[in-house]
N, C-alpha and C positions, 0 to 999 in steps of 0.2 A: 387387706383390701388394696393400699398402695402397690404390694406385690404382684397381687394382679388384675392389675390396671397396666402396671409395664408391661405385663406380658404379650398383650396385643401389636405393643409398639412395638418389643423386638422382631416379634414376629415379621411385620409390616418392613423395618429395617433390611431384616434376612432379606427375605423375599424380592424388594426394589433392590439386592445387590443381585441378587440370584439372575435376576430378568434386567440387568443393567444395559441400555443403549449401546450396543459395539459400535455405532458409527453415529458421532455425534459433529456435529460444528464441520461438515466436511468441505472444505476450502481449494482456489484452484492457486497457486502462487507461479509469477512468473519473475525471471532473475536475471537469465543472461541472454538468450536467444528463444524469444516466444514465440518465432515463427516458425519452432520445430521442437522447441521443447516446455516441457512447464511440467509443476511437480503435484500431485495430488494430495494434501495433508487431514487425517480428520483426528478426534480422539474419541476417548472412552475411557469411563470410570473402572472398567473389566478387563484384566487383559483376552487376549484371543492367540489360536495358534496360527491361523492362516486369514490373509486380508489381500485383496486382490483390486483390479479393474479391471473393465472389457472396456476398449473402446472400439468407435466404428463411425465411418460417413455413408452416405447414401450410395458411395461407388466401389467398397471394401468391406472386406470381411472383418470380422471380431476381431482386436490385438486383444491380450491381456497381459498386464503389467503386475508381477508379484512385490508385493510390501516388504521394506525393510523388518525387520525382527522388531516389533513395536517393544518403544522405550517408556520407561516408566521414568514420571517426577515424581516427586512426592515432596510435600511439607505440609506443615501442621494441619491446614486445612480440607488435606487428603492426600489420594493418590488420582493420578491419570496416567493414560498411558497414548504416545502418540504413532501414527504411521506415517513413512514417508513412501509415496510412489513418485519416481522418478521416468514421465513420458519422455519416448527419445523417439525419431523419425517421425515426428509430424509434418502435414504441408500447412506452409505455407499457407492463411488467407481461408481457410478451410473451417466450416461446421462440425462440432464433430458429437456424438451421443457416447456417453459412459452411464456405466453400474459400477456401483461398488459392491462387493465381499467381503464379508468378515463368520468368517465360523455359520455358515448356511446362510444368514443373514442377507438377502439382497434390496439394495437401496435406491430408492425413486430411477427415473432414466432423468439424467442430469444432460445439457447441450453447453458444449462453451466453442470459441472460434478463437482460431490464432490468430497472431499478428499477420499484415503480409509481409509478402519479400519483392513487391513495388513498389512505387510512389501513389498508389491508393489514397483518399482524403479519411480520416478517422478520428474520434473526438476520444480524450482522457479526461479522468475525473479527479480532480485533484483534493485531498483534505486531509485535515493533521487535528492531533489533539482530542483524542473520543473521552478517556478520563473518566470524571466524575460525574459523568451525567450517563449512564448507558439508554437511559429512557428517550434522551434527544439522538444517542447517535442511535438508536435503532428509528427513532422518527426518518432521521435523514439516509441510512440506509436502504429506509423504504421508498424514499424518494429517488435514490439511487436506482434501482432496483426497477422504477418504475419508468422512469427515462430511458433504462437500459431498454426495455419490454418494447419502448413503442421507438427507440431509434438505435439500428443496426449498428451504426455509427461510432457508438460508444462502445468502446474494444475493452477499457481495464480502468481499476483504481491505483493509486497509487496514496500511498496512506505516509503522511512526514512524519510519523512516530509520535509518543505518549500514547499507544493503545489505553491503555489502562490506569489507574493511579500506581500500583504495583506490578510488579511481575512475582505474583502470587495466585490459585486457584480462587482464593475469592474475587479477586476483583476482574481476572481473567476468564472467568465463565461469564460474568454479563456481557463482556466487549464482544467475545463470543458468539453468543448470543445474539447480540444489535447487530453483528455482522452479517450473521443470516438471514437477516433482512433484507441483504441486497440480492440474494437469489428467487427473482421473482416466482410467485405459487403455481402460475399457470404453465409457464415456459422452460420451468426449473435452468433458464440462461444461470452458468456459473460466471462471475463477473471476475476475471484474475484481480489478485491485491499483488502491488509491486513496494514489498514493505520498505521504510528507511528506520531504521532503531531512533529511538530517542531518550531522556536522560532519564526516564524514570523507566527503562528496561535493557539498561545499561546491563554487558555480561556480570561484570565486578557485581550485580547484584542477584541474579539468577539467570539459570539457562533457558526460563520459558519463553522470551523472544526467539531464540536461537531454534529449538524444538518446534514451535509454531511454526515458523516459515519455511524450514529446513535449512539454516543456518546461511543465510543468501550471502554471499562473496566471503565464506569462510569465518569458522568459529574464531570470535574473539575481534574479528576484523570488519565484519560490514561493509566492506567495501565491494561494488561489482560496477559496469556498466550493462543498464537496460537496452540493447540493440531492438527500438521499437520499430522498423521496418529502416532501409535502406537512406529515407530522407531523414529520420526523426532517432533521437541516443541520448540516453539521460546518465549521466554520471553519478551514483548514487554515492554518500558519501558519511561520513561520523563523525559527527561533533562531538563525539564522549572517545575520542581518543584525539591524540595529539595531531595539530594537522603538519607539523615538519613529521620528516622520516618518511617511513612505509607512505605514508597518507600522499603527502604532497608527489613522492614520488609514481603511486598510483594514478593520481591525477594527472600530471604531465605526460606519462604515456597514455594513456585516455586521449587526452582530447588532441597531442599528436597524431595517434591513430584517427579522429575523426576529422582533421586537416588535411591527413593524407587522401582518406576515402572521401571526401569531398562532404561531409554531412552535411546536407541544406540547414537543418534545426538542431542545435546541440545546448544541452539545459545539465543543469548539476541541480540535486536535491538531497538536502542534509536537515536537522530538526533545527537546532538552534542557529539564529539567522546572524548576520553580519551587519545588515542594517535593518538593527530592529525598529518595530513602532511602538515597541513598549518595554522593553530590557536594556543591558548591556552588549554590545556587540560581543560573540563567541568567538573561543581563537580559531576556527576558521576563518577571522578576519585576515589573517596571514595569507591566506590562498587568492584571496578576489589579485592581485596581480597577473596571476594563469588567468583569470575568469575575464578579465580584459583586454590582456595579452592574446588569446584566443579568441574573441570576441564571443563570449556565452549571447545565446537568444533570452533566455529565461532562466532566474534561479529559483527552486522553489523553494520556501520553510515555512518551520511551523513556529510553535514555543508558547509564541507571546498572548496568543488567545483573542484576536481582534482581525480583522480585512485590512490586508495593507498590498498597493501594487505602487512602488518608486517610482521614479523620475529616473531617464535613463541619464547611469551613474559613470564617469569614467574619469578616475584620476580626482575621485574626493568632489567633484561637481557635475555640475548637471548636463550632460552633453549629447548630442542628437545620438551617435555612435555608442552608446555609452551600455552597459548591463539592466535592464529592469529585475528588480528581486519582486515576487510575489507571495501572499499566502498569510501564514502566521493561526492558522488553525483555529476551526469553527464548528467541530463533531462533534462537542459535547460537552467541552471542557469553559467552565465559567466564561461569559467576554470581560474584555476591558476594554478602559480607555484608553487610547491612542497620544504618547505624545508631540508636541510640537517639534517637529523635526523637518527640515528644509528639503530633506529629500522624499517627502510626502506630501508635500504641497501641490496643486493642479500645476499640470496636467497629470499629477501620482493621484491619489486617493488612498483613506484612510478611515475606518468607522469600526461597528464593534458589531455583532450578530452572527447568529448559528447558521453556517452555510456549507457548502463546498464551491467550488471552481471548476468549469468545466472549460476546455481546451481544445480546438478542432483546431488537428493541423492539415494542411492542404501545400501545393507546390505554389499554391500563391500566397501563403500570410497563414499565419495562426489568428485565431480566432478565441478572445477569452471575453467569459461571462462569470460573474462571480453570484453564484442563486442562493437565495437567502431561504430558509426553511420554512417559509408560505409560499415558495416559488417564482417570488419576484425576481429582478433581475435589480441587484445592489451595485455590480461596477463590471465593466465592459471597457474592450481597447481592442486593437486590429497592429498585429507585429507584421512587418515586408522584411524578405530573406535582405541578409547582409552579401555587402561586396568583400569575401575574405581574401 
């Protein structure tokens, strides 16, 4: 009897491999230039031989973009396999419809919109830390999601790393999963994620960061700049590598280039923060000299698991000219308490709840809200451009 009682199972088994999902979790990721380019990622338990896009606007005909040779992971808790499509000549500021392909397979019509290459007003959505709760970050992705639906305005995420508690298939299918909540049912808007790594998807521990995103500023390295239109440039950066060397010296040519080109908003964004509200400072504390030096608008991290926006910081006090750090990640991952620390005191702010941040920048002031997961409004401030 036990014999065949299993039998139905394997069967069941077979079958859900046989009819396996060829385009699952399909993602828009943007890295270096989104105002022309950005990368299509999705996966599947199955591999396939052919996986494609069509894209197209209201004033163009169909492009189609063919998939890299999908890669397989694997570890103990299976196999996936992922695709990377690599979009090149897009415009600028532009709506644009995709399908995807996989082995006859075609999939919903998906809309996303690139950055512009003007001084346009546009809002980002800032949050870090999704982790151990995917049931909250899929809450909050749907809030994402939902904001995105009813204002144009909100162009991309930008996510400060700990997707997951591991960089493993278990724990990577739910983040997954609650991610796809940010692509709204009605409008299929894909929302780009502008990833930053963080320590628990550290390379030294598996490549599924790396394969997720399509390996953004280089395998092993992480490092890139976001060119989010011509006023606004986010320095993305790695706390789980050393910041002398490669690092620091990526950085100085960074935001030399955005001294040169005049950038009105220039922000650096790495997971583990410098001045935390609830850790030890990361050795990125080594860098905030460039971050002052250069006069950064905004830094953003995660890590610590609570709302924290500084007191502008310059030279270890509190000073009008001085850096504000924000963030410290609220997607799902447990809160904490915040400790007493001088540089979070009013006029900063510091508290503990499940949120994200949202960011309108404009050629007159960024505009920050930090919205708590019933939709209130938790902590808000108004930045004016610097005299560099």
């Amino acid at each position: 009897m036990r014999f065949i009682n299993i039998i139905p199972l394997l069967l069941t088994a077979c079958l859900s491999s046989l009819y396996a999902e060829p385009i699952e979790h399909l993602r828009l990721v943007w890295i270096e230039k989104p105002s022309t380019e950005a990368m299509i990622i999705w996966d599947s338990s199955a591999v396939t031989k052919k996986d494609s896009i069509e894209v197209w606007h209201e004033k163009s005909e169909k492009k189609t973009f063919e998939a890299t040779p999908a890669k397989k992971y694997t570890d103990k808790n299976g196999e996936y396999f992922y695709r990377h499509i690599k979009m090149t000549g897009l415009l600028p500021g532009t709506t644009y419809q995709m399908k995807a392909m996989s082995d006859g397979v075609v999939s919903r019509t998906y809309q996303f919109r690139t950055a512009p290459a003007d001084d346009a007003a546009f809002k980002l959505v800032y949050v870090g830390d999704s982790r151990t709760r995917p049931k909250i970050a899929k809450q909050i992705s749907a809030q994402i999601g939902e904001m995105a639906h009813k204002d144009e305005e909100i162009l991309a995420v930008i996510h400060g790393g700990d997707f997951a508690n591991s960089p493993n298939l278990k724990n990577w299918k739910p983040w997954l999963d609650a991610w796809d909540s940010t692509t709204h049912p009605e409008s299929g808007r894909l929302l780009p994620i502008i990833p930053v790594v963080g320590n628990h998807e550290s390379p030294k521990r598996s490549p599924m960061y790396g394969e997720a995103y399509g390996f953004p500023g280089g395998k092993d390295r992480y490092l890139y700049s976001c060119d989010l239109s011509p006023i606004v440039r986010i320095a993305v950066l790695n706390s789980e590598m050393p910041s002398t060397g490669p690092q620091e010296a990526f950085l100085k040519e960074t935001l030399e280039t955005y001294k040169k080109d005049k950038v009105l908003w220039q922000l650096a964004a790495f997971h583990r923060p410098v001045y935390p509200a609830v850790k030890k400072p990361s050795g990125l504390k080594r860098l905030v000299p460039l971050f002052e030096e250069y006069l950064l608008d905004l830094v953003l991290e995660s890590d610590g698991h609570c709302i924290k926006r500084t007191v502008p910081i310059l030279a270890e006090k509190q000073h009008p000219e001085g850096v504000v750090y924000l963030g410290e990640g609220g997607y799902g991952a447990p809160q904490r308490n915040t400790k007493d620390q001088w540089y979070l005191k009013k006029p900063g702010f510091a508290s503990k709840g499940d949120h994200s941040m949202l960011l309108r920048f404009s050629k007159d002031e960024i505009q920050y809200h930090t919205i708590g997961i019933d939709g209130k409004i938790l902590d808000k401030a108004t930045f004016s451009p610097r005299e560099r």
